[in-house]
N, C-alpha and C positions, 0 to 999 in steps of 0.2 A: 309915514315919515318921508319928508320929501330928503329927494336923494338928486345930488347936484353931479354935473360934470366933474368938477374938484374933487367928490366923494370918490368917485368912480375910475378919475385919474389916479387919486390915491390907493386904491383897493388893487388894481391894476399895476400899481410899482411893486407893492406890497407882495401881491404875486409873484411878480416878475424875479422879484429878489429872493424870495423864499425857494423858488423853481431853482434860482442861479446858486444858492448855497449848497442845495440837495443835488444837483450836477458840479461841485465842484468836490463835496464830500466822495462820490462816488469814481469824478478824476483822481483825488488822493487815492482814494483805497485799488483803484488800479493800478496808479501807477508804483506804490508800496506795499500793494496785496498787505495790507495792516488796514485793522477795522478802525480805530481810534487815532487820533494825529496825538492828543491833549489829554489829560486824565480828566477836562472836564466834559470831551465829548462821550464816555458812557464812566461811570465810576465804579459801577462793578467789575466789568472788563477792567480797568486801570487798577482797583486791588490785585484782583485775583493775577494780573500778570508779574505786580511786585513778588508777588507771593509764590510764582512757580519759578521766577528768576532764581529768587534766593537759595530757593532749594536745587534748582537746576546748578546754583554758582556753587555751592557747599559740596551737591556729589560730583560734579568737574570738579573739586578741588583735591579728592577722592582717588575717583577715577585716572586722571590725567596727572597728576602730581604726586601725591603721597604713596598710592597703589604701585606707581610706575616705578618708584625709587624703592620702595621694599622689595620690590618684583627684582629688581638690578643688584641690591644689598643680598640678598638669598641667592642668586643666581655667582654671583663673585665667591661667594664663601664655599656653595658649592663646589665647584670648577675649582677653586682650592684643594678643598679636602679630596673630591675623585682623583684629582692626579698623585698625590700623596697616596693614597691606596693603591694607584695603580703601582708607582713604588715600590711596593711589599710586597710585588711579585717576583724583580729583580734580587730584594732581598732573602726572600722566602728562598731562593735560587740558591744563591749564594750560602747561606744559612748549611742546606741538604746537601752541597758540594761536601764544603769543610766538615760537617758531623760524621761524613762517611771518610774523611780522609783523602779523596779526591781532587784536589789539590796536584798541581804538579809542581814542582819545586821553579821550574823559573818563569812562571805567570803569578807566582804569588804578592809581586810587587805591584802587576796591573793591578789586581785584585783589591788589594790595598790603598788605590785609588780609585778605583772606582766603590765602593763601600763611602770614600771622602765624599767622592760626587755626590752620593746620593743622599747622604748626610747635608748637605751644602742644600740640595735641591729641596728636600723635605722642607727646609727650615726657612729656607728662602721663597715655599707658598705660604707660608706664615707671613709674610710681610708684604704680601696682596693687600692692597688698597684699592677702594670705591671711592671714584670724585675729591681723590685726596687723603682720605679716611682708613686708616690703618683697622682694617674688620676682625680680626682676631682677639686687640688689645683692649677691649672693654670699652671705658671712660677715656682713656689715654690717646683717643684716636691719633693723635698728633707724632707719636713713639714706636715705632720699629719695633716688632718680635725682635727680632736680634741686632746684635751689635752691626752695626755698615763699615766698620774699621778697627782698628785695634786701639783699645784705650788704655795706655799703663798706669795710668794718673787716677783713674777711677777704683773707688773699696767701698764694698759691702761687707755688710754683716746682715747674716742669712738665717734662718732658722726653718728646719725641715721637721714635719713629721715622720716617722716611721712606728711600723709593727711587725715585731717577732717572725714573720714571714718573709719581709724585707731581707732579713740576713739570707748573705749567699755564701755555699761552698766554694773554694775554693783550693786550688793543689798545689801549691807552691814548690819547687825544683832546690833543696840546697846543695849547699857544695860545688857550684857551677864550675866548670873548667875556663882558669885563665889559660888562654894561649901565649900570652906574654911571658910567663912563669913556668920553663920546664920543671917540673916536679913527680915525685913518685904519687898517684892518687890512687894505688890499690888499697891503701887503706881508708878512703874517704872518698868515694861515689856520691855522686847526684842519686838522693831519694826525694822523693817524692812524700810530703808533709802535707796533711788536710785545715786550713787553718776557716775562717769563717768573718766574711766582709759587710758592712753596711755602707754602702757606696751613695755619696753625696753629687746631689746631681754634676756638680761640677770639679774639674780634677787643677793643680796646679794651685792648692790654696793655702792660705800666711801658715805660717809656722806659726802662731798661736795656737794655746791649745783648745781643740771645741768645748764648748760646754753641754754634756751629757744629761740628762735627769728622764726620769721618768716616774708615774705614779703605780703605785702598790696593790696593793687586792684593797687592803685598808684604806690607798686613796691618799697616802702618804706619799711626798713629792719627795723621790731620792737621783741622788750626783752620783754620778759613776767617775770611779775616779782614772784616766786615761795618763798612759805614760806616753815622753816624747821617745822617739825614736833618734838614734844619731846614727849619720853617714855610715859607720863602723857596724855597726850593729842594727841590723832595719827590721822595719814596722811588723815585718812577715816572723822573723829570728827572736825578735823580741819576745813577742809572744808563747811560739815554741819551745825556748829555753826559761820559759816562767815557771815558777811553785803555784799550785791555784790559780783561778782564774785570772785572767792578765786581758788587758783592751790596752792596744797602741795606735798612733796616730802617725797616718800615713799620710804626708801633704802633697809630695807630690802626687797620687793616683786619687787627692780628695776621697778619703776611707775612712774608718775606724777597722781594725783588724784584730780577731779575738780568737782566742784558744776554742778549744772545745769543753775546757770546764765553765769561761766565761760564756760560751755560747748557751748553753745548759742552762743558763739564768736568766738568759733576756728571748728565749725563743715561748716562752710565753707573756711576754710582755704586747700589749696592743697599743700603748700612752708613752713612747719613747720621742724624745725633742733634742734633736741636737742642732748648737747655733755655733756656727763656724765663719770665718772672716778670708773675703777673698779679693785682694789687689791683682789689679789687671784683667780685662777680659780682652780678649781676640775675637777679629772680626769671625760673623759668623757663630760666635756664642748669645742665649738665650739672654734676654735682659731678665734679673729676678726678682724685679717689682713686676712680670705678668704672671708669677708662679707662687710667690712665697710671700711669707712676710720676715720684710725682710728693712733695712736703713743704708742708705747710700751717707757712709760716711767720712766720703771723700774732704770734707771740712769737717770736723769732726764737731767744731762750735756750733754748725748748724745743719745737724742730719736730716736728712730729709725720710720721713719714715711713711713706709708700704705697706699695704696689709689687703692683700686682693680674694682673701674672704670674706673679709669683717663686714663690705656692703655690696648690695647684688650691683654688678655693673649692667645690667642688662641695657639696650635700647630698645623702647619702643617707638613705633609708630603708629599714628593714628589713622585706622585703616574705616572706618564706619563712624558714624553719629555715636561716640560712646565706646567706642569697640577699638584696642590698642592689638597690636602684633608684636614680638618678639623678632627684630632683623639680625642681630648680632647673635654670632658664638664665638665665646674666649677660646684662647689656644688651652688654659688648664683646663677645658674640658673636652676638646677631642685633639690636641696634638700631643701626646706624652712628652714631657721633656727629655725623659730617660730613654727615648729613640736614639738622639744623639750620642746619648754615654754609652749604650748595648753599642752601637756601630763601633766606637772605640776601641770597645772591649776587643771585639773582633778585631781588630786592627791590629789591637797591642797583642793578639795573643802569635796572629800571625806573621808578624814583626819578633818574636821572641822564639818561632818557628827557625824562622829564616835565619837571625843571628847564629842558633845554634848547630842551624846547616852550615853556615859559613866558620866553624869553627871547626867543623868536621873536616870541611874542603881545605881548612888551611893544616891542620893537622898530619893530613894525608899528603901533602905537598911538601910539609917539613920533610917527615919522613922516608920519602921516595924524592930528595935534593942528595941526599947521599953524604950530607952535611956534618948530619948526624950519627956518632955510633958510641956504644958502649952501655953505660948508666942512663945518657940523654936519648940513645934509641930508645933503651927499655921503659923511660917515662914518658915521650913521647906516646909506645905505643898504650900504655895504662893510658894515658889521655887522651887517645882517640876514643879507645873501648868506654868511657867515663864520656866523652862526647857525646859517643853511641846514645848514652844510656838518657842523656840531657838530651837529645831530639828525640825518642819516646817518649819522656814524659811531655814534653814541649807538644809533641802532636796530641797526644792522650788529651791535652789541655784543649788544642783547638777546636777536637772532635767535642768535647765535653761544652767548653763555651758557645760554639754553633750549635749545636744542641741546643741548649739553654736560650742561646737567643730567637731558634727558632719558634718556641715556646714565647716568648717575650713579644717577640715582634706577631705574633696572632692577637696578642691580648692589644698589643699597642695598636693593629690595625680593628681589632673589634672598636676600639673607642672612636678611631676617626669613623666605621661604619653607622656607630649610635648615634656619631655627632653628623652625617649625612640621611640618617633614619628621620631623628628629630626635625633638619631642615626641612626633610619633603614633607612631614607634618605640615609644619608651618606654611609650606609654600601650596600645599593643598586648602588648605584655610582660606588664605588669600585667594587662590582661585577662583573659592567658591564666594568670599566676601564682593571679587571683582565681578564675576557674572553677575550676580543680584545686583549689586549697585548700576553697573550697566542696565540691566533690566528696567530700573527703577529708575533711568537719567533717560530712558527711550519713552516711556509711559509718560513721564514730566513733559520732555519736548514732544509728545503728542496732544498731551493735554493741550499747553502753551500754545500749540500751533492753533487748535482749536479755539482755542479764547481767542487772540490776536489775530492771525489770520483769516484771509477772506480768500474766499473761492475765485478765481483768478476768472472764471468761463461768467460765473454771479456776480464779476464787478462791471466787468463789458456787458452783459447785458442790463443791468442796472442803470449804466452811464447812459446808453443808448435810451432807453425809456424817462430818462431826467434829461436828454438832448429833447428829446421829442415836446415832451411836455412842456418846458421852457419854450422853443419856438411855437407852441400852439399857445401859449400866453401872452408872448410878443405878437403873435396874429392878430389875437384875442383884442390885447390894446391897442394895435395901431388903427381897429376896425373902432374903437369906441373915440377916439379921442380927434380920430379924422372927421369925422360931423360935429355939430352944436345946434341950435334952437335958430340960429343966424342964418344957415345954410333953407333955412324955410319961408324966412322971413322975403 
């Protein structure tokens, strides 16, 4: 085959060009350390890097996002509930003072606020929020555990469960001494009466009266039938001066109050429901759409009804390919609401303490004013001794209530411990879901590097041997294309 200058000059560009793509491929990959510019310069490389992307973008979405926010959601809830337990140590304190009587008679008003405080403090880590998101309250995230202000205008109708164990003793004081009223009371002393209370989480509630039922061994749904109580004659008296069982309805301390024949009837009961109606909450009280089922029926045309059993509110997140987490815990499952009524309790008992000291003090003052003599010394002094005998049983009370709530308040702090048990559960999970994913996002961008990446040391010397080669084909041609068949002629 003859083979011309022209052939020769063309073989020779052809070269030259082919050299000059292979040294510009080899300038890209050094100076982007990336093997590929184009998915049409290699296309297996160009799948396989869509393909580690993906999964690389899916566990960063994992890792970095969803992981970090469940990690922060468990972390807030915690740090919650630990201080709340921690808490129960001031209370526990408190609690083992008053059971023993320890109490000194003029701290027992600090006392009585600071019991507030920590009442106030419990309830107000309940209304810890994460990035806006109220973490105790289920679905509701948007709603405050408890009220932010006092609302008069706002009525529920509540409905509580209880069982036959729920019912509490209680020692009610009559006869109390008016110090307004000299009188003879050697015939009518303060005794001490055992009557028996099923206490509604909240106190201060409508003069309606609750509605009681419960079911039977048979499964039969029966009304108990509750009398009211009047000013004159109260909830506690009522029932003492009953024939047969007797249940009275105590609104202000939010109660039902029952004899010991009526007690008799319902302390085997386990299916007891009573739905009671309550106007106005004060700031600082529980809302009881996070507790009960219950209807805000503040418009009564258009109630707005709750029922925070009826579906799981839980939230999850989605921690893995497939794989969801639990971030949320409700307050009805590790905050007792009945934390706040035990404190009360304490409060009212030693508020009923101190009144009756302050009866004594004024008693004793009458007395030694000199003011008095004759018939009103001698009632006078029956009514101090009758005072006397109303601050024994008034402390008998405290020690017995502290007592009781010391008992109380273990059970109440085991629940925040279960509902702090179960998060480290969960936040153990995650741990271990985050290290694998991490593990599994390091292998990816290994891989990836691998596929894409070029050896940074293999691109320079690469380019250098595509330098070389190019100018030894520009040698090559300028040495063929500078003679012709003319230059002999």
């Amino acid at each position: 085959m003859r083979v011309t200058n022209g052939m020769m000059i063309s073989n020779s560009m052809n070269n030259i060009n082919t050299n000059k793509q292979l040294m510009s491929i080899y300038e890209n990959q050094q100076a982007t350390e990336k093997k590929i510019m184009r998915p049409s310069d290699d296309p297996v490389i160009a799948i396989r890097a869509l393909k580690y992307r993906t999964s690389l973008n899916e566990i960063s979405q994992y890792v970095d996002k969803n992981i970090p926010d469940a990690e922060s959601w468990i972390s807030t809830t915690q740090g919650a509930l630990n201080n709340i337990s921690e808490m129960f140590t001031d209370i526990f304190q408190y609690c083992n003072q008053g059971s023993t009587d320890s109490f000194k008679t003029d701290n027992r008003e600090s006392i009585i606020d600071s019991l507030q405080k920590l009442k106030d403090s419990i309830y107000g880590e309940g209304n810890v929020d994460f990035a806006g998101r109220y973490v105790f309250t289920g679905y509701k995230t948007d709603k405050t555990l408890i009220f932010q202000s006092d609302d008069a205008s706002l009525k529920y109708s509540i409905t509580q469960n209880f069982k036959g164990t729920d019912i509490e003793k209680f020692t009610y004081t009559t006869n109390k001494v008016d110090v307004n009223n000299i009188t003879d009371l050697t015939s009518s002393v303060p005794d001490g009466k055992d009557v028996y209370l099923i206490k509604f989480a909240y106190n201060d509630t409508d003069d309606k009266l609750p509605t009681f039922t419960y079911t039977d061994a048979n499964g039969a749904v029966k009304t108990v039938n509750i009398t009211a109580a009047t000013q004159a004659n109260n909830a506690y008296e009522t029932v003492l001066n009953a024939n047969g069982a007797k249940v009275s309805y105590d609104a202000v301390n939010g109660q039902l109050v029952m004899n010991e024949a009526a007690y008799k009837q319902y302390i085997e009961q386990d299916n007891m429901t009573i739905t009671y109606e309550k106007t106005g909450f004060n700031k600082g009280e529980v809302r009881p759409e996070h507790y009960f089922k219950c209807s805000d029926i503040t418009d009564a045309a258009n109630p707005k009804d709750y029922n925070v059993n009826a579906v799981s509110q839980d939230i999850y997140y989605n921690i893995n390919y497939g794989q969801t987490l639990k971030v949320n815990t409700q307050a009805n499952e590790s905050i007792d609401i009945y934390i706040g009524r035990t404190i009360q309790d304490m409060q009212n008992t030693l508020s009923t303490l101190k009144t009756a000291e302050e009866k004594v003090s004024k008693l004793k003052s009458m007395i030694n004013s000199g003011t008095y003599t004759g018939n009103d010394l001698d009632n006078l002094n029956s009514m101090l001794e009758a005072a006397n005998m109303e601050v024994d049983y008034a402390k008998k009370n405290v020690q017995t209530v502290f007592s009781q709530s010391n008992t109380k308040m273990q059970n109440y702090q085991k629940t925040v411990e279960l509902g702090l048990s179960e998060l480290g559960s969960r936040d153990s999970r995650l741990s271990l879901v985050k290290a694998r994913l991490k593990e599994q996002q390091n292998n990816i961008k290994e891989l990836q590097s691998k596929n894409e990446d070029v050896e940074l040391e293999e691109a320079v010397i690469n380019l250098a041997q595509a330098q070389m080669v190019y100018n030894a084909s520009l040698n090559a041609a300028s040495k063929i294309v500078q003679q012709s068949l003319v230059d002999f002629i």
